[in-house]
C-alpha positions in Angstrom: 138.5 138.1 119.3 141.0 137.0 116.6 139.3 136.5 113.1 142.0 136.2 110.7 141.8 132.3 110.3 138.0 132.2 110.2 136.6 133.0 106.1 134.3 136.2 106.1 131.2 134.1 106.6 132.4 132.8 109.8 133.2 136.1 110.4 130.0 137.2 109.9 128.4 134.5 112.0 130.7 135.4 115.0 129.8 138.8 115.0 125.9 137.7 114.8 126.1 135.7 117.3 128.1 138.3 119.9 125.5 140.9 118.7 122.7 138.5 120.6 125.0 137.9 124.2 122.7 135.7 126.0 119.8 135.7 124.2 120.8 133.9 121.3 117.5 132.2 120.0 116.5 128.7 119.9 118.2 126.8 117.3 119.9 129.6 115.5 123.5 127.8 115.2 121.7 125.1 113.6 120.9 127.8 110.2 124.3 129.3 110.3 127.3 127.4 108.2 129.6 126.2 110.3 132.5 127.4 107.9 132.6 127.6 103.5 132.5 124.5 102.9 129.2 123.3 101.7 128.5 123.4 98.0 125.3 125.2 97.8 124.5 128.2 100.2 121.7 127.1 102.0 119.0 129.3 103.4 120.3 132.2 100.7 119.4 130.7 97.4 116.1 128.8 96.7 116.9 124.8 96.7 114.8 124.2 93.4 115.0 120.4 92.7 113.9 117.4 91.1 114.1 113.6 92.4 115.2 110.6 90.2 112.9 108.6 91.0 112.5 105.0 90.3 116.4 104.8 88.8 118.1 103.0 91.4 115.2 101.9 93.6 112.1 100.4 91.5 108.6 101.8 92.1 105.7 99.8 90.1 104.0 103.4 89.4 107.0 105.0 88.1 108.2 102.4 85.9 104.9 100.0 85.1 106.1 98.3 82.3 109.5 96.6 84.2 106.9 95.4 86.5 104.5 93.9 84.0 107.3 92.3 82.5 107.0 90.2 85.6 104.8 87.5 87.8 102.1 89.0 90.0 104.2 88.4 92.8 106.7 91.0 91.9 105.7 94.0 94.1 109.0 95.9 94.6 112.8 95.4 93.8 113.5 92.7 96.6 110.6 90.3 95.0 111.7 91.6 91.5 115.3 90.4 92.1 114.7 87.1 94.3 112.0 85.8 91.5 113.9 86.3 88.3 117.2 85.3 89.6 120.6 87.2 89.7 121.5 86.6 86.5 118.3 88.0 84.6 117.3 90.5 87.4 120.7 92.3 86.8 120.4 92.3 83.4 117.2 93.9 82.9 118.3 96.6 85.3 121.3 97.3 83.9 119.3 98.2 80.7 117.2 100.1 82.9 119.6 101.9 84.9 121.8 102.5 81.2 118.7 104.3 79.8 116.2 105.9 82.3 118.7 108.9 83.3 121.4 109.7 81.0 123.7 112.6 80.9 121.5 114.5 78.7 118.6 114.5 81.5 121.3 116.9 83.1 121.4 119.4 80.7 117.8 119.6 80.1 117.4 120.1 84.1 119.7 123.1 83.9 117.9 124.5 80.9 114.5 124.4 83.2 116.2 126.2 85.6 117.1 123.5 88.4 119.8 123.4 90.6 119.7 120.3 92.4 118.7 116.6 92.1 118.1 114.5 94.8 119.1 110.9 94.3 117.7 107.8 95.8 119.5 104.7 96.2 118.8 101.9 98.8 121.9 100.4 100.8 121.8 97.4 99.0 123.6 98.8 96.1 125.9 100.6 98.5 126.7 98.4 101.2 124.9 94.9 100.8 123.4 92.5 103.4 124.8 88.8 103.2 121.7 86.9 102.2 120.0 89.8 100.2 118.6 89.1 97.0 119.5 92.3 95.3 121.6 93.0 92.5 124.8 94.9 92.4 125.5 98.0 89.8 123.6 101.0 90.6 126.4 102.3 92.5 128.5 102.7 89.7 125.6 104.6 87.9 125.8 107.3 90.6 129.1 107.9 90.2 128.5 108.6 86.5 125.5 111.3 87.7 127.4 113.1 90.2 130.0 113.8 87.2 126.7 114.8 84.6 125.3 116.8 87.2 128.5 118.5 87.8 129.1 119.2 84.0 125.6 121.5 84.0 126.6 123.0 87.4 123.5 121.3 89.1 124.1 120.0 92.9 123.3 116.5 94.1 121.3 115.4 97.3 122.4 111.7 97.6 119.1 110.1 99.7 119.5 106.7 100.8 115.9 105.4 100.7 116.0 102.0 101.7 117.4 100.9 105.1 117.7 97.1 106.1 114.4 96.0 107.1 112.6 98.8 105.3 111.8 101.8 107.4 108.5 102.4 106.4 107.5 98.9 104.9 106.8 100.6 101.4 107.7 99.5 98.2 110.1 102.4 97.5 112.1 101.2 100.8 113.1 98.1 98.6 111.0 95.6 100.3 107.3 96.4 100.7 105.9 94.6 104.0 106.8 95.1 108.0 109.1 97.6 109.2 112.2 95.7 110.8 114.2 98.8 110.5 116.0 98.9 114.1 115.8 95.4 114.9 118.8 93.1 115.3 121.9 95.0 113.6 120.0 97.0 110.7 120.9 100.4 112.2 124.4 99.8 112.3 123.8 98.5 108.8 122.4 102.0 108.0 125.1 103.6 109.4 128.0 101.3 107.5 126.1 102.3 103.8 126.5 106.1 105.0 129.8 106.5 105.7 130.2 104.4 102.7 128.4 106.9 100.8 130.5 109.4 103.1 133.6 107.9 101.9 133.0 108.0 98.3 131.3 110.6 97.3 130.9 113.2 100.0 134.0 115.5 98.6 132.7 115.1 95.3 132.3 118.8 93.9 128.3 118.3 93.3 127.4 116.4 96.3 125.8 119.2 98.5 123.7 117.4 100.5 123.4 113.1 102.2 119.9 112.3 103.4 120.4 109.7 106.2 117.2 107.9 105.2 114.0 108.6 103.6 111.3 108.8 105.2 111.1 106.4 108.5 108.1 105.8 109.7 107.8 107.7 113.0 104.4 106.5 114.3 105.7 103.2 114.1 108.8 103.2 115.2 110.3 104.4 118.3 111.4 108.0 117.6 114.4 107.7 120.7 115.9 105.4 118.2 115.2 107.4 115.0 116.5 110.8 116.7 119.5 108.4 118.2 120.0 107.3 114.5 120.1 111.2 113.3 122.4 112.3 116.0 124.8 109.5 115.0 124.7 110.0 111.5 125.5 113.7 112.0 128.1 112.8 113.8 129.6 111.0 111.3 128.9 113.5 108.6 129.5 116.8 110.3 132.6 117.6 108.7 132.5 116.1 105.3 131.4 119.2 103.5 127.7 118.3 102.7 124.5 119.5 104.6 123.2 116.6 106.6 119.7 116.2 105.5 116.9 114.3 107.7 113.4 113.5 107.2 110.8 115.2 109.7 109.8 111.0 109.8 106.0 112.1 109.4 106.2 113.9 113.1 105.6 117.5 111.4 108.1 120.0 109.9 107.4 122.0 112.8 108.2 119.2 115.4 112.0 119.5 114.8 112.1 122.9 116.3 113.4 121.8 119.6 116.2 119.4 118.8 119.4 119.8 117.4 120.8 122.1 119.4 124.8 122.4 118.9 124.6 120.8 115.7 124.9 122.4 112.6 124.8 122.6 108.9 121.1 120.5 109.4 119.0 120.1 106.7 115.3 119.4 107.4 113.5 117.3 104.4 109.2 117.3 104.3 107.1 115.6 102.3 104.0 117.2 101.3 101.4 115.0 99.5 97.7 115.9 99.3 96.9 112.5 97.9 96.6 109.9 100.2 93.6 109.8 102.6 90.1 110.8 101.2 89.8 114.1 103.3 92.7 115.3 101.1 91.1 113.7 97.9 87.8 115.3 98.2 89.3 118.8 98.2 88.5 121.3 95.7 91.7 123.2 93.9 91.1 126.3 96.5 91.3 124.2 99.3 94.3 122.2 98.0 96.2 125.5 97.4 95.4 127.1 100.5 96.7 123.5 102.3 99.6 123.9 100.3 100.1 127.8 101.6 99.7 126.8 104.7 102.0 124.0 105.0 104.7 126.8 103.5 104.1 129.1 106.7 104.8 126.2 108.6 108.1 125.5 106.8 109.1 128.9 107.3 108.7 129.0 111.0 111.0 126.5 111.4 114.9 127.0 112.9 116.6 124.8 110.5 117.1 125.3 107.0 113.7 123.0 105.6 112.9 122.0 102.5 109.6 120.0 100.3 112.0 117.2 99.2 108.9 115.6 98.0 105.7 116.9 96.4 104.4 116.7 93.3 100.9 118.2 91.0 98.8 115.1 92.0 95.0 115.9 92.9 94.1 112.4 93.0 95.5 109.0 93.7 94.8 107.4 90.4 98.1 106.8 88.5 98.3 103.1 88.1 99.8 101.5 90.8 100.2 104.3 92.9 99.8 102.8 96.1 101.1 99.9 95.4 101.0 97.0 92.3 97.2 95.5 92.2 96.6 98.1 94.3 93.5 100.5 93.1 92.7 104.1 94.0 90.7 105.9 96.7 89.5 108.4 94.2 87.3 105.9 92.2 86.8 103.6 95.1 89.0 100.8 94.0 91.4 100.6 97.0 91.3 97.7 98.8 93.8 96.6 101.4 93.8 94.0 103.6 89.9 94.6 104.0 90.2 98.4 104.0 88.4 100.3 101.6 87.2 103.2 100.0 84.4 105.2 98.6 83.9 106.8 95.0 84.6 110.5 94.9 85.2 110.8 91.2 86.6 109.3 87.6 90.1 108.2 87.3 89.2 108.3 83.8 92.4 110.3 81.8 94.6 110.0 85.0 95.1 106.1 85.6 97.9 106.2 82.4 98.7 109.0 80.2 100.4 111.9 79.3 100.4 115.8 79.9 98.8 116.7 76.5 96.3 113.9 76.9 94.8 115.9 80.5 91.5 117.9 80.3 91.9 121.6 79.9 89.9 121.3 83.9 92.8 119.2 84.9 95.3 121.1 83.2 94.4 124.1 84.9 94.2 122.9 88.0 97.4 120.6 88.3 99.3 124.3 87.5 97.0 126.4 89.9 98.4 123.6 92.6 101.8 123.3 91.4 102.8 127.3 90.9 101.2 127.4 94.4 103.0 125.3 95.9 106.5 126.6 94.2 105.8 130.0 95.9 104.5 127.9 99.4 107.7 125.9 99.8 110.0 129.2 98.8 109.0 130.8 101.8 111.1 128.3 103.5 114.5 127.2 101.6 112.7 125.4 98.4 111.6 122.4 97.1 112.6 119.1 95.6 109.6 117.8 92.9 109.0 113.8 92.8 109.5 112.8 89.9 111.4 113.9 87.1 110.2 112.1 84.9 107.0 108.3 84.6 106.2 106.3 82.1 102.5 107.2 82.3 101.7 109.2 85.1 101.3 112.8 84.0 100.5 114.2 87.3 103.8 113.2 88.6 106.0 114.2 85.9 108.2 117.1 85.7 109.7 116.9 82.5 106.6 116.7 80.8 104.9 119.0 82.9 107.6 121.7 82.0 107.3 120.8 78.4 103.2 121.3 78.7 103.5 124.7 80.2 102.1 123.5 83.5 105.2 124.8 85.3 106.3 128.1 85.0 109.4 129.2 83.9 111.5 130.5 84.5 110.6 128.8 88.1 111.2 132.2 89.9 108.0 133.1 88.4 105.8 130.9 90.4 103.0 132.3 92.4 99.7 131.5 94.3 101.0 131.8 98.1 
């Protein structure tokens, strides 16, 4: 064999995968880098992240007060922008998108120890849809944050989180309602705000990782198409530098295991919530913790590099507007949709609105038992990725405040409870 072209990783790789002859395992290529160039050296150092949430895609819970600003009607950022009109939907999320993240966000994020940010943006701001009533601008925002992120030597995940049609028919897809993702020529819309995304910003120096879309609703969907869309989008991405990151589209972590084979420098994202269905809810902190270990084993069977890009220190479902604007909790019984309910299993009281210092020393405890748990759970796989860095209200959700409370240790390394 002739190395001297390959780098000393690929040597290394070469030689690992002659050492096995036949009996290479299942999936292995898919955990090896193809070559040196990707910007963060998955599946050696700990991903340990934080998502901007509710910057360039509006959620009702992270932001309540642009929402209340508005008529009842306004239950995401397609209603948001088709009520108020172009001209005054753009300007009052240009102040918002001016002022939630700035550049000194960055620097704090390094100082808590965090290497990575994952970024959502829907494709409207990317790659717009002729009849959309969206608003153009964000775009130019994330430009901006790849360059603050690169200034504190943090890397960036860009996550597009909103397909055409909405792929899971929640708010933060963009347009809360029925999932039309895959009908008529939304996936090749999908496709056209990735390679944009591709295009612009995949050789930047931070961008480490593209998400091909956030979470798509498996059960609903069919999954020949969503693992069509994947394969494609790899395709397109496999030699732009970046680990191309996919959501396990609520199939299972563990469910991956057997496809992918050939491809490489794939990036599984999970999502591990303990939050929304009453089983979950009605969980004492021992049980949520040992969940939490569990779902870490899980992760760390798998053959691709996998990652929690979304978790956060929620026990309960309360923080207003959670699931949705008008929408109540299951936790104190006052979810209601579409004629399904729920029962009373305790007080939202302290956890509908507030802040960290504002919790019960019982809640306090707790939400760090759960978080530091789950730290040491997801490192046994390749890391995590918290939601959210920061809320208006929520306290549960929010990492900056939740560092600053001493509910999160630091340094993070320090975490333990799995």
């Amino acid at each position: 064999m002739v190395f001297a072209h390959l780098s000393s990783t690929a040597v290394a790789a070469v030689a690992l995968l002659a050492s096995f002859g036949d009996a290479l395992p299942t999936g292995l290529i898919s955990k090896i880098k193809r070559d040196d160039s990707l910007k963060f050296s998955f599946g050696s150092e700990k991903v340990r992240g934080v998502n901007l949430g509710g910057w360039f895609v509006l959620e009702p819970w992270i932001t309540p007060s642009i929402f209340e600003a508005t008529p009842g009607n306004v239950v995401d950022e397609y209603t948001f922008c088709k009520t108020l009109g172009g001209g005054e939907a753009y300007k009052r999320l240009h102040s918002h998108w001016s002022s939630w993240i700035t550049k000194g966000d960055f620097a704090e994020m390094k100082q808590m120890g965090l290497n990575m940010v994952r970024i959502p943006i829907g494709y409207w701001s990317v790659s717009p849809v002729d009849g959309d009533p969206y608003v153009q601008g964000a775009y130019d925002f994330l430009g901006k944050a790849l360059d603050w992120a690169n200034d504190q030597g943090i890397k960036v995940m860009i996550d597009l989180h909103g397909a055409p049609g909405s792929q899971n028919g929640f708010d933060n897809s963009g347009r809360k309602g029925s999932i039309d993702w895959t009908q008529g020529n939304t996936v090749s819309q999908t496709h056209k705000a990735l390679n944009k995304i591709k295009n612009d910003h995949a050789s930047h120096p931070a961008v480490a990782a593209i998400e091909l879309l956030n979470e798509p609703m498996g059960p609903s969907l069919d999954m020949d198409t969503v693992r069509q869309f994947y394969m494609d989008g790899w395709g397109d991405l496999k030699n732009s530098g970046v680990a191309i990151t996919f959501h396990d589209a609520f199939e299972g972590a563990t469910s991956w295991n057997d496809w992918g084979s050939g491809m490489w420098n794939l990036l599984l994202d999970t999502h591990h919530y303990q939050v929304f269905d009453s089983g979950t809810l009605q969980m004492g902190i021992s049980d949520h913790v040992s969940t939490a270990c569990s779902f870490g084993n899980g992760m760390a069977s798998n053959n691709k590099w996998t990652i929690a890009g979304e978790w956060s220190g929620a026990q309960t479902d309360c923080a207003q507007w959670l699931n949705g604007r008008g929408v109540g909790a299951r936790y104190d019984g006052t979810y209601n949709v579409n004629g399904a309910g729920s029962s009373y299993i305790g007080s939202c009281d302290g956890k509908y609105s507030g802040t960290v210092s504002s919790l019960s020393s019982a809640d306090s405890n707790n939400i760090k038992t759960f978080i530091n748990a789950q730290i040491s759970a997801f490192e046994k796989a390749d890391g995590w990725i918290f939601w959210t860095w920061h809320t208006e209200a929520a306290p549960e959700w929010d990492f900056q405040a939740l560092v600053k409370g001493g509910l999160i240790a630091q340094p993070l390394s320090s975490a333990t409870g799995c």
